[in-house]
C-alpha positions as CSV (number, residue, x, y, z in Angstrom):
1,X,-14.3,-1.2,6.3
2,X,-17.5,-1.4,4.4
3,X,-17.4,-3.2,1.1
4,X,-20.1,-4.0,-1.4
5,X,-21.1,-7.5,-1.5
6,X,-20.6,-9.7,-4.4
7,X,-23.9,-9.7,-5.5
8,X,-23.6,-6.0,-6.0
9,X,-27.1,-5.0,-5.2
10,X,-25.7,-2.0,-3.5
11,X,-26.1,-3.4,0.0
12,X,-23.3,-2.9,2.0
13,X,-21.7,-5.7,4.2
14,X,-20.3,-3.7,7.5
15,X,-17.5,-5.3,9.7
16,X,-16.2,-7.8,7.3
17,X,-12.7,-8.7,7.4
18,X,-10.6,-8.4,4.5
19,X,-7.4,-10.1,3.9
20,X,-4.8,-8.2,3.1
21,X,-3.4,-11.2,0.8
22,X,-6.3,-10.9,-1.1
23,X,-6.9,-6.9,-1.3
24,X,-7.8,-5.3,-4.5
25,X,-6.3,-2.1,-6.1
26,X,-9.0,-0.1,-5.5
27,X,-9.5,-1.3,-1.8
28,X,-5.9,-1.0,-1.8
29,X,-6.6,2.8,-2.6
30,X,-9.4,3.5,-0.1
31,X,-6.7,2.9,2.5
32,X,-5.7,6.4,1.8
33,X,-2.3,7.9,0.3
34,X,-2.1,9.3,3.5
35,X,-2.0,6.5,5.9
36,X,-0.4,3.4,4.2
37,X,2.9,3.3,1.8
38,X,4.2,0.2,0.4
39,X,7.7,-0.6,-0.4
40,X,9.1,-2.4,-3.9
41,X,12.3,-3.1,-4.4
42,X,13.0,-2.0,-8.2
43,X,16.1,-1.6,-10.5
44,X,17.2,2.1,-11.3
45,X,20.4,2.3,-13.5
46,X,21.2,-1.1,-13.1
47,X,21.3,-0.4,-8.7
48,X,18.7,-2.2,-7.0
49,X,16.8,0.0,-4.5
50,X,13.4,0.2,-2.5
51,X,10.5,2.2,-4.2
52,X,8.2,3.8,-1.5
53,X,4.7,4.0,-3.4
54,X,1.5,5.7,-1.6
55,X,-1.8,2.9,-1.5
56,X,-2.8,4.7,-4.7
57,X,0.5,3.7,-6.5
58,X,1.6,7.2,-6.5
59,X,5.6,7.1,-6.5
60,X,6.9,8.7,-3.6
61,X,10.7,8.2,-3.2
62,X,13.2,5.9,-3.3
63,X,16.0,4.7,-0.7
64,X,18.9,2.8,-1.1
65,X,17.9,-0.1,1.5
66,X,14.7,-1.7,2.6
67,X,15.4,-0.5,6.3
68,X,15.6,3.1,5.4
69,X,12.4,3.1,3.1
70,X,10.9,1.4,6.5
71,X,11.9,4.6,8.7
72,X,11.0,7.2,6.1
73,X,7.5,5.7,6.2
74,X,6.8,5.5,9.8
75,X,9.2,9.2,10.1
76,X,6.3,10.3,8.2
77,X,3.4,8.5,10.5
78,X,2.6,6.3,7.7
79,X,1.6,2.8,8.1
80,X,4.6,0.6,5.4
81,X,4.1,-2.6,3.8
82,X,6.3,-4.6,1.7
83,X,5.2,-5.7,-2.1
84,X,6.9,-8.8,-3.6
């Protein structure tokens, strides 16, 4: 991935390793909506369930357990990753 340094003089640093821990929202979003969902458990009408979210944030469904989120991701050749 190819990332600015942090003196920001528009050079770009090319092979650096990010970690994921650490990621920002818009690096988060560069992923792609495409490629990578992440999973959040919320609380809908009192029922806890697991938000599937694109990289972007963009809501994309929700399922009743954290196992069938999983599937529906990778059913969809996504890559799924679990917020906390």
């Amino acid at each position: 991935m190819r990332i600015q340094n942090a003196v920001d003089t528009g050079d770009q640093v090319v092979g650096q390793i990010l970690d994921i821990r650490q990621i920002t929202t818009a690096q988060l979003a560069q992923l792609g909506v495409s490629q990578l969902a992440y999973i959040k458990q919320i609380v809908v009408g009192g029922e806890s369930v697991f938000a599937i979210h694109g990289a972007d944030g963009t809501p994309m469904a929700v399922a009743p357990n954290r196992e069938l989120a999983w599937e529906a991701i990778v059913e969809h050749e996504m890559m799924p990753t679990l917020v906390h």
